[in-house]
PALUMDO-453658 format. One line per 4 residues: number of its first residue (from 1); their letters; for each residue x, y, z of C-alpha. Coordinates in steps of 0.5 Angstrom, whole numbers, always signed. Each point is the difference from the previous one (the first is absolute). Example, Ala and Ser with C-alpha at 12.3 -4.5 7.8 and 13.67 -1.06 7.14 Angstrom:
% PALUMDO-453658
1) AS) +25/-9/+16; +2/+7/-2
This chain:
% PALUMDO-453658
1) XXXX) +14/+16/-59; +7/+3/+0; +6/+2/+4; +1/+7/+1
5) XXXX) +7/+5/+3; +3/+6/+0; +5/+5/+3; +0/+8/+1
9) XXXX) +7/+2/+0; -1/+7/+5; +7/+2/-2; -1/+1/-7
13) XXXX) +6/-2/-1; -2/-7/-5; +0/+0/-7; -6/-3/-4
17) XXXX) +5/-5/-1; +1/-2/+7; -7/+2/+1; -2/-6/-4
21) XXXX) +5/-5/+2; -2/+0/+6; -7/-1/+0; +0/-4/-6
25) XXXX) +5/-4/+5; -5/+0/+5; -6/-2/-4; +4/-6/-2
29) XXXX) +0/-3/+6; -8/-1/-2; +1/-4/-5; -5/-5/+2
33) XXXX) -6/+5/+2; +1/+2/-7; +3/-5/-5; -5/+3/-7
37) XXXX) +4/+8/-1; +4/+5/+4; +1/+8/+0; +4/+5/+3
41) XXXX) -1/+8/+0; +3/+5/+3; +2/+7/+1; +6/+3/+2
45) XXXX) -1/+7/+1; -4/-3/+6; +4/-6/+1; -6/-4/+0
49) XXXX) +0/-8/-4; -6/-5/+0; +1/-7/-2; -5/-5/-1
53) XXXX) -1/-8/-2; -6/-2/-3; -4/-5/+0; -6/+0/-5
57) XXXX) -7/-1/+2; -4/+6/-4; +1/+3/-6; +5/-4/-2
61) XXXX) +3/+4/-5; +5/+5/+0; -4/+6/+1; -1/-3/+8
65) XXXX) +8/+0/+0; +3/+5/+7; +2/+4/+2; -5/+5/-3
69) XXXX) -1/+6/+0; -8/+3/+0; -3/+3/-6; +1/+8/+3
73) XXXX) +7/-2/+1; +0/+3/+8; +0/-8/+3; +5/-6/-1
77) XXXX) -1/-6/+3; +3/-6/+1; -6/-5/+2; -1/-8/+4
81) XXXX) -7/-2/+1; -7/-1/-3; -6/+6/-1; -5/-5/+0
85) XXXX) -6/+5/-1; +4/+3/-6; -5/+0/-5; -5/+4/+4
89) XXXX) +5/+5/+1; +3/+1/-6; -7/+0/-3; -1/+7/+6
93) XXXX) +6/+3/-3; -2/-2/-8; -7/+4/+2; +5/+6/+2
97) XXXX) +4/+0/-6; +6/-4/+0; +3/-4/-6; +3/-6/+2
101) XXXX) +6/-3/-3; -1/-7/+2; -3/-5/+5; +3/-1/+6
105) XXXX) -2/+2/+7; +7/+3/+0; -3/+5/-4; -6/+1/+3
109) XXXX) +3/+2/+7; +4/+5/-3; -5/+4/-4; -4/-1/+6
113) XXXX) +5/+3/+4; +1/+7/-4; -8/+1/+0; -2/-1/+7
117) XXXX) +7/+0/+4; +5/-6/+3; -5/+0/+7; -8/+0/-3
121) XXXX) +2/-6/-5; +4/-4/+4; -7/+1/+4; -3/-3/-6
125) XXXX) +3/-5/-2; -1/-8/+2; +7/-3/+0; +6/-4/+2
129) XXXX) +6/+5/-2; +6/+3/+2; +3/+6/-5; +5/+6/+0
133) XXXX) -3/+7/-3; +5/+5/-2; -3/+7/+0; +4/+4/-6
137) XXXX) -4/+7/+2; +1/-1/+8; +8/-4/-1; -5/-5/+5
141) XXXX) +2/-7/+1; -8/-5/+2; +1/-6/+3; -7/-4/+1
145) XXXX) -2/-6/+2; -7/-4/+0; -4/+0/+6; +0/-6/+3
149) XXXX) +7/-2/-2; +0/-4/-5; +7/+2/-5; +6/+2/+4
153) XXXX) +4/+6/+1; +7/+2/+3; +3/+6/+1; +7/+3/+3
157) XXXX) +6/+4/-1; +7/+0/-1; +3/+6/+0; -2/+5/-4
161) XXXX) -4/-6/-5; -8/-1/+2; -2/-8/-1; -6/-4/-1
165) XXXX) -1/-6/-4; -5/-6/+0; +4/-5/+4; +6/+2/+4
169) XXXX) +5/-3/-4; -2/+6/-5; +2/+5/+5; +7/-5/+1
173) XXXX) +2/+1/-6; +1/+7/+0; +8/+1/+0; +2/+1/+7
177) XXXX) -6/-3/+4; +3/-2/+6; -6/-3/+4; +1/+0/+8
181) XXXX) -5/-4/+3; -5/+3/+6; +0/-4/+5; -8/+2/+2
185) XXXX) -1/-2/-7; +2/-6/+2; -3/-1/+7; -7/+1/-4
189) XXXX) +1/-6/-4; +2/-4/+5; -7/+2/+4; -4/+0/-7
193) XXXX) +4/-6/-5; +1/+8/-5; +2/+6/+0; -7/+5/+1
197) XXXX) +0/+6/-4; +3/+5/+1; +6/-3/+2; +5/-5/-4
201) XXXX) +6/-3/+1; +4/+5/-1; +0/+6/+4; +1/+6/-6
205) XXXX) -6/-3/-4; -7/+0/+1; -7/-4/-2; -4/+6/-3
209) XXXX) -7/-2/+5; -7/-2/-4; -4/+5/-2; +6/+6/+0
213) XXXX) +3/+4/-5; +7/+3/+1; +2/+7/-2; +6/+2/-1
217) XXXX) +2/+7/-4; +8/-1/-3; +1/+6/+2; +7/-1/+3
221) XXXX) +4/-6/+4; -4/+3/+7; -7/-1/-4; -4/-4/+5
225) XXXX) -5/-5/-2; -7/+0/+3; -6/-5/+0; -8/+1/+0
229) XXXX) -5/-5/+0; -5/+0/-6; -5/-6/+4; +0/-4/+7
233) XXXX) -2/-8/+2; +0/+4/+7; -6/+5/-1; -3/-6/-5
237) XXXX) +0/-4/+4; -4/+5/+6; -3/+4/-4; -4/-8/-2
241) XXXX) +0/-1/+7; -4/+6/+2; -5/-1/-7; -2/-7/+0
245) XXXX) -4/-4/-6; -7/+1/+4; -3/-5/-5; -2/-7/+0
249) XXXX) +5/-5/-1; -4/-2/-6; +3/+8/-3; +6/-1/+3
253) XXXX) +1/-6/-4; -2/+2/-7; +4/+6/+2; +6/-3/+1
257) XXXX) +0/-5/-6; -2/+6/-4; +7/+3/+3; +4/-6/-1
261) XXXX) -2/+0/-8; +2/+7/-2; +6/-2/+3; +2/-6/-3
265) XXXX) -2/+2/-6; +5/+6/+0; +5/-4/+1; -2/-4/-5
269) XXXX) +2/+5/-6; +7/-2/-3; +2/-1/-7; +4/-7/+3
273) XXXX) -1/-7/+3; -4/+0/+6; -1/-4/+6; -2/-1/+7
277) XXXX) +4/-3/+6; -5/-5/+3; +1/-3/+7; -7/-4/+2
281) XXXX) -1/+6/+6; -5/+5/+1; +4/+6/-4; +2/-2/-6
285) XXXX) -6/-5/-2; -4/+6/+0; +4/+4/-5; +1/-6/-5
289) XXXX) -8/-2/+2; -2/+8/-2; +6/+0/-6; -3/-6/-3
293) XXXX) -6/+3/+0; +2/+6/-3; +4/-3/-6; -2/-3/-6
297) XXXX) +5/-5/+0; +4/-5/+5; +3/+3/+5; +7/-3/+1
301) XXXX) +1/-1/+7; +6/-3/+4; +3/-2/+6; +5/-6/+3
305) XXXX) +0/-4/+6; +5/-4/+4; +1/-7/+2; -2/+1/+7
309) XXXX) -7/+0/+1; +1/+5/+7; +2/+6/-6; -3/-2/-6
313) XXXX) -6/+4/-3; +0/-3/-7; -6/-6/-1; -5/+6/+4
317) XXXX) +2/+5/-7; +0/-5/-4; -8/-1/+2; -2/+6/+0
321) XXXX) +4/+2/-7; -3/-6/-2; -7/+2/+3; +1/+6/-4
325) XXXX) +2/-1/-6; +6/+2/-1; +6/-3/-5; +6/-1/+7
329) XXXX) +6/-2/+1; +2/-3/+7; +7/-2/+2; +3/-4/+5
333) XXXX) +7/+3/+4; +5/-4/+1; +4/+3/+6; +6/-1/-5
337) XXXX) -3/+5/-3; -2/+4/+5; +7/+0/+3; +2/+2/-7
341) XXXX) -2/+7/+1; +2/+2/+7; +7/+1/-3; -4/+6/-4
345) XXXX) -4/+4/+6; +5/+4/+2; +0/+3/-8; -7/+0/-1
349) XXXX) -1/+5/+7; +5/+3/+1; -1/+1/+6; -1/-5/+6
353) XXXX) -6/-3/-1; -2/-6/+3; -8/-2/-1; +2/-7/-2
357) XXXX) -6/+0/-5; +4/+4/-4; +2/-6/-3; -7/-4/-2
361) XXXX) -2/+7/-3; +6/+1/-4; +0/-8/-3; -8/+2/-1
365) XXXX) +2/+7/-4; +6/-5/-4; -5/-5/-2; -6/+5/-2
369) XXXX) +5/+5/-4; +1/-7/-5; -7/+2/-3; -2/+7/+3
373) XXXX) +3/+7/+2; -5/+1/+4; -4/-3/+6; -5/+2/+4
377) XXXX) +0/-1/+8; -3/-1/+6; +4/+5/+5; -3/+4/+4
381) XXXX) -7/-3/+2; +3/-3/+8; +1/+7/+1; -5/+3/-3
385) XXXX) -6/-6/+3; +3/-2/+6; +3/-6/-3; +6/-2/+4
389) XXXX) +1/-4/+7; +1/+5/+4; -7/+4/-2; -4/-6/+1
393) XXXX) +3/-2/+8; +4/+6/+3; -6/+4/+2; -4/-6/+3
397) XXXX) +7/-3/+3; +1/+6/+4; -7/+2/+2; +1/-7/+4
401) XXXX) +7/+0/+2; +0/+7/+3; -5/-2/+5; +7/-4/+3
405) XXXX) +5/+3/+4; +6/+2/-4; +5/-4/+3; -5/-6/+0
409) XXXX) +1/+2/-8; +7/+0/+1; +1/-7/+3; -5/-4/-5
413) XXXX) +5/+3/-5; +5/-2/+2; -3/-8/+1; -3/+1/-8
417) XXXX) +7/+2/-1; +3/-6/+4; -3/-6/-5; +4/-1/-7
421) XXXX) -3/+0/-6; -1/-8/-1; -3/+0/+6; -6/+5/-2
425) XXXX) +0/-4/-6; -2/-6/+4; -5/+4/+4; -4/+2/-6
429) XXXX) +1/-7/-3; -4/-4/+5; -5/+7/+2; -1/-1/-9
433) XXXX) -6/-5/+1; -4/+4/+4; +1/+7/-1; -3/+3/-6
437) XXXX) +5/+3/-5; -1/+7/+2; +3/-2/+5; +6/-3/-3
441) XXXX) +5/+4/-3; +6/-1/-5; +7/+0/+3; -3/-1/+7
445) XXXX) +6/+1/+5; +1/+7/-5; -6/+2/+3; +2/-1/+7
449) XXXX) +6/+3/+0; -4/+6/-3; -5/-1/+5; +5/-1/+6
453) XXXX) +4/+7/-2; -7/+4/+0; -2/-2/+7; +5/+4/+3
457) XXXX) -3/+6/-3; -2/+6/+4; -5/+3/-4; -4/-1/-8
461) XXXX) +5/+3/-3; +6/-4/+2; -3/-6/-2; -1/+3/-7
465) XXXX) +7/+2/+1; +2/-7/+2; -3/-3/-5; +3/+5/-6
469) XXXX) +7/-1/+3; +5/-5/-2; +6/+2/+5; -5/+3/+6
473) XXXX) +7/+4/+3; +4/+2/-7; +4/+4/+4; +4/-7/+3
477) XXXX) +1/-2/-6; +3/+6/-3; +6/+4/+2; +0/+7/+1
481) XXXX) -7/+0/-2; -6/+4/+3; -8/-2/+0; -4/+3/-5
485) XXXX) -5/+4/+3; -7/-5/+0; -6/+0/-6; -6/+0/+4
489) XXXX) -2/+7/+2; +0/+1/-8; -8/-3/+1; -1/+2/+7
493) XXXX) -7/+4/-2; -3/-7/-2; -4/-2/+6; +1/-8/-1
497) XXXX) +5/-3/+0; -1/-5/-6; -1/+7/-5; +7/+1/+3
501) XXXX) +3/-6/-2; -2/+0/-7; +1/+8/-1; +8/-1/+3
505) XXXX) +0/-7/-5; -2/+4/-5; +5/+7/+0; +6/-5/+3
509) XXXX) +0/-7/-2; -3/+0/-7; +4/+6/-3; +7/-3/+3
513) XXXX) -1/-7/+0; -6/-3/-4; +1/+5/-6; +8/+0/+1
517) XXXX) +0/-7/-1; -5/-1/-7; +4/+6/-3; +7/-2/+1
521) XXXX) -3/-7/-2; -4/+1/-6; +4/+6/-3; +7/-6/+1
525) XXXX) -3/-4/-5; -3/+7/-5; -7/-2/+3; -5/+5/+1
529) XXXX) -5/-1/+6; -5/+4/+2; -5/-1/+5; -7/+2/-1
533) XXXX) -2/+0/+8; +4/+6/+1; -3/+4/-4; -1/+7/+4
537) XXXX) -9/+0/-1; +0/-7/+3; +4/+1/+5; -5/+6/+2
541) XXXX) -5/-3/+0; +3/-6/+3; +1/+5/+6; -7/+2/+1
545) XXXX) -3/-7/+1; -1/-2/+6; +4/-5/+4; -6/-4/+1
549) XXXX) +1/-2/-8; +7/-1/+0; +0/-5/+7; -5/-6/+1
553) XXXX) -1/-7/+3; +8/+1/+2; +2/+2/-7; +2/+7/-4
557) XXXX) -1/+0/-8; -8/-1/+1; -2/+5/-5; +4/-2/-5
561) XXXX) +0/-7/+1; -7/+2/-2; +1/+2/-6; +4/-5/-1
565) XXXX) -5/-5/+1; -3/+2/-6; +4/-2/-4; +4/-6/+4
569) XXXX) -3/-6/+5; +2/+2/+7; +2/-6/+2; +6/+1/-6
573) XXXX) +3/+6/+4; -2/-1/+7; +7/-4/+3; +4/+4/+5
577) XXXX) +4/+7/-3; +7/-4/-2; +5/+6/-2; +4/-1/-5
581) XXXX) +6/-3/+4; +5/-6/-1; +3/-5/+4; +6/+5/+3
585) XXXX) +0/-4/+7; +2/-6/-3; +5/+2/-6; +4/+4/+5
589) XXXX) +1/-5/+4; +1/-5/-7; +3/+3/-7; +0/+6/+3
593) XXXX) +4/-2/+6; +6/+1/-3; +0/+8/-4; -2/+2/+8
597) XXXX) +4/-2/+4; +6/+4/-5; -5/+5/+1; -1/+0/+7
601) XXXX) +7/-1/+2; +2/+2/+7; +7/+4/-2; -3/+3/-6
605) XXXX) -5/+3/+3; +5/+4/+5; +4/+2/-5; -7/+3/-4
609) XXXX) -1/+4/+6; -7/+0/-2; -4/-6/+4; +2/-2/+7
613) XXXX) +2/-8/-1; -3/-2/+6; -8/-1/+0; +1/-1/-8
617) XXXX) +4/-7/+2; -5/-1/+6; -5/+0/-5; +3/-4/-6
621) XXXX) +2/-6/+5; -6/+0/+3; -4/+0/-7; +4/-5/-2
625) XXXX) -1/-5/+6; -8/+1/-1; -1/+3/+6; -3/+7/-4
629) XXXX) -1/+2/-5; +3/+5/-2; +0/+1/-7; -3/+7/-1
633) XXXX) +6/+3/+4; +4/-4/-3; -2/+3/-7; +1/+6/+2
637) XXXX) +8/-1/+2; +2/-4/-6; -4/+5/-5; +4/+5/+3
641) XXXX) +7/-3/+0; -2/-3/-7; -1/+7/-2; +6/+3/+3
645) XXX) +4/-5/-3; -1/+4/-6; +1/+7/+2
């Protein structure tokens, strides 16, 4: 894994001198993505440099050093990722006649770019990736990303001078970069906890989307950049529902396991320390079951827990890790601990982000990077599976709740909205002994307050919305800024509403938040993750089974949760989903008091100008006396002053 920058000065005006230095200053800024080797190439003629950090995975030695430039001597490439199928593919092109110099997967791609052209060999390789291509023949300049979107992109102007880089503050780094924040941008994250694709922060820089390559000939300072797609979740996703697995499930069954080995396998290849994050749930019990089973040796898992019992997953993993053999190291979080990283997330995203598991997920990545480089995870399966809470119980929700006029919807929304959270959890308190444990949800006034805010929507879609939204009316948050347009008709041809709900988690909330998040998190502490369940064939594959393998008996996962009954007792992975959450209602209302009412003080946000006072104060006064529980909308406003302070 590694960090990768450059520019193209369309001027023509910078020396190869001024070239290198501003790459090389720029890739500097990802140090942590690459701590083992650095490089810098360029060409002034063109006024094209590439910078690159290296974190070494394959092909340990100096013959995997970049930028590298292909054998014909046409391409140069600046590289971040994994080529997981590698090996078959430099054995096609050794059967063509190439003669390689080294090992790496860098490689590979190159001199599979030279015989079969930029498009056909991004079709053909299985991976996690984002790189830039400079054509020597076409003075071209490529930019591509994998397909689901797993190792961000960004790229902009100033000037002149065409930026991009693996995080933003490598396209900061560029002397005379002057950032205005986009004020739609803004509203976005409000809506969605993250800035969505294609957008960022700033209003001259852009998220290059998944599955894109960006072109762009240096032909002058008017040259225009274009985007083609080369692989769509979307066309996936409905090619999959229109050709369903017709097999029985026993088929079905063996078929799945039988893609979720290759694809853990894949990424088992490394010339360093591997390792597997294990939480105890579903997703990524599975992976480190099938990893174990691959491996000759004791898989290192690892995982941590908290003192709160309501946020900790640890004694589950541990079980299973223990179940399955595997050499784990487990560590309670003190919320000491946990405090200590907030002062950092505004460096380590860059940009305001406020899915506040990225702190569990950056103190797992901190203890598995003691012993490994690389770690395996369980992303991806909620989407793929019908995993999350809203594909269990909206579809069932709303078939009986239409029945009732909307404003009878409205009012019991209002009364559901009326009761605190100590009140709910009274309620649910006494109703524990009499109501199965399906029935009793985790942080139930949370589940309540969600509850109330989705009677009132007019149709499926707006519940999903509801659901997937934190500030529900942005635009009343964020002056001068205007409502982005809705996300739902992407999947309009998809007939159930389900299908709907998991294909727009897939191509929205994973790309922008989940993968966001493991990236930032793991690459802070030079730690590579990659995730087996997103593999583009299983992920094919598991758009062609029916829904009727993926929802049962009022849970989602039920293939999987076969498979991985092979493997581990049910009863060992059967508790309810819990997230990766930490106890952020009570800390902002305890040691985290203090730093917010700083942040989210009345005279510093007028003078701002950003974020109007009002609903803010409304809601950190009511957050404080229990009345709500408004932590996540909370989060979001203090992710963001938190990042604007470092502007």
């Amino acid at each position: 894994m590694c960090g990768i920058a450059g520019l193209i000065d369309l001027s023509f005006r910078s020396s190869n001198e001024e070239l290198q230095d501003s790459a090389t200053r720029m890739a500097d800024t990802l140090r942590h993505r690459g701590p083992d080797d650095e490089g810098v190439w360029s060409d002034a003629e063109c006024g094209i440099a590439l910078g690159f950090r290296r974190l070494a995975i394959l092909d340990l030695s100096a013959a995997g050093q970049q930028p590298m430039s292909s054998t014909c001597g046409r391409y140069t490439i600046a590289f971040n990722g994994e080529i997981y199928n590698f090996r078959a593919l430099r054995r096609e092109l050794e059967h063509l006649g190439t003669r390689f110099r080294g090992h790496s997967d860098t490689e590979v791609l190159l001199e599979g770019i030279s015989w079969w052209g930029l498009q056909a060999t991004l079709k053909r390789v299985n991976g996690m990736f984002a790189f830039a291509l400079w054509d020597h023949q076409n003075h071209e300049l490529q930019l591509a990303r994998d397909r689901i979107g797993e190792k961000p992109l960004y790229f902009g102007r100033v000037g002149p001078v065409f930026l991009f880089g693996s995080e933003l503050k490598a396209v900061r780094a560029y002397p005379g970069f002057q950032g205005t924040i986009n004020r739609q941008a803004l509203s976005l994250y409000f809506r969605y906890n993250c800035i969505p694709a294609p957008f960022s922060i700033y209003d001259t820089i852009s998220k290059l989307p998944p599955a894109t390559v960006l072109t762009l000939k240096a032909t002058g300072p008017d040259a225009k950049s274009t985007l083609a797609a080369y692989w769509s979740a979307e066309e996936a996703a409905l090619r999959g529902v229109r050709e369903p697995f017709d097999g029985p499930e026993s088929e079905a069954l063996q078929a799945l396991e039988a893609e979720l080995r290759a694809s853990i396998a894949l990424r088992m290849e490394a010339d360093v320390p591997l390792g597997a994050f294990i939480s105890g749930g579903i997703d990524s019990s599975t992976v480190v079951a099938l990893m174990q089973a691959e491996s000759r040796h004791r898989v290192r898992t690892f995982s941590i827990g908290f003192h709160s019992a309501s946020y900790d997953e640890s004694k589950q993993a541990s079980a299973v890790a223990a179940h399955l053999g595997t050499e784990h190291t487990g560590l309670t979080v003190t919320a000491r601990a946990s405090l200590e990283v907030i002062p950092r997330l505004a460096g380590i995203y860059d940009e305001p982000f406020a899915d506040s598991s990225q702190i569990p997920t950056y103190l797992v990545s901190r203890l598995a990077r003691q012993q490994v480089t690389v770690c395996l995870s369980g992303d991806g399966g909620d989407e793929l599976f019908g995993g999350y809470n809203r594909h269990v119980w909206v579809p069932g929700l709303w078939k009986r709740l239409k029945a009732f006029p909307e404003s009878w919807r409205a009012a019991a929304g209002r009364f559901l909205d009326g009761l605190s959270p100590q009140s709910w959890e009274a309620v649910f308190s006494r109703l524990q002994p009499v109501l199965p444990g399906r029935f009793l949800p985790r942080h139930p006034a949370d589940k309540m307050q969600k509850l109330a805010a989705i009677m009132r929507a007019a149709s499926i879609d707006e519940m999903y919305l509801s659901l997937t939204s934190h500030w529900k009316d942005p635009t009343s948050l964020v002056i001068g800024a205007q409502e982005a347009e809705s996300r739902s008709d992407r999947f309009a041809l998809l007939s159930d509403p389900l299908h709907r709900m998991m294909a727009l988690d897939t191509v929205t909330y994973l790309p922008d938040d989940v993968l966001v998040k493991v990236d930032r998190a793991s690459m802070a502490t030079s730690l590579e993750a990659r995730l087996p369940l997103l593999d583009h064939r299983l992920f094919e594959f598991a758009w062609r089974l029916p829904l009727t393998m993926k929802m049962r008996n009022g849970q989602g996962k039920w293939l999987l949760r076969q498979v991985l009954k092979r493997y581990v007792p049910e009863n060992m992975t059967s508790r309810p989903k819990m997230g990766f959450g930490i106890p952020l209602d009570q800390w902002l209302r305890g040691p985290l008091r203090d730093w917010a009412e700083v942040l989210l003080d009345e005279n510093r946000l007028k003078v701002e100008g950003f974020l109007r006072p009002a609903p803010i104060r409304e809601r950190w006064a009511e957050h404080l006396c229990g009345k709500r529980n408004w932590q996540h909308e909370l989060w979001d406003v203090l992710m963001f002053q938190a990042w604007l302070e470092t502007q």
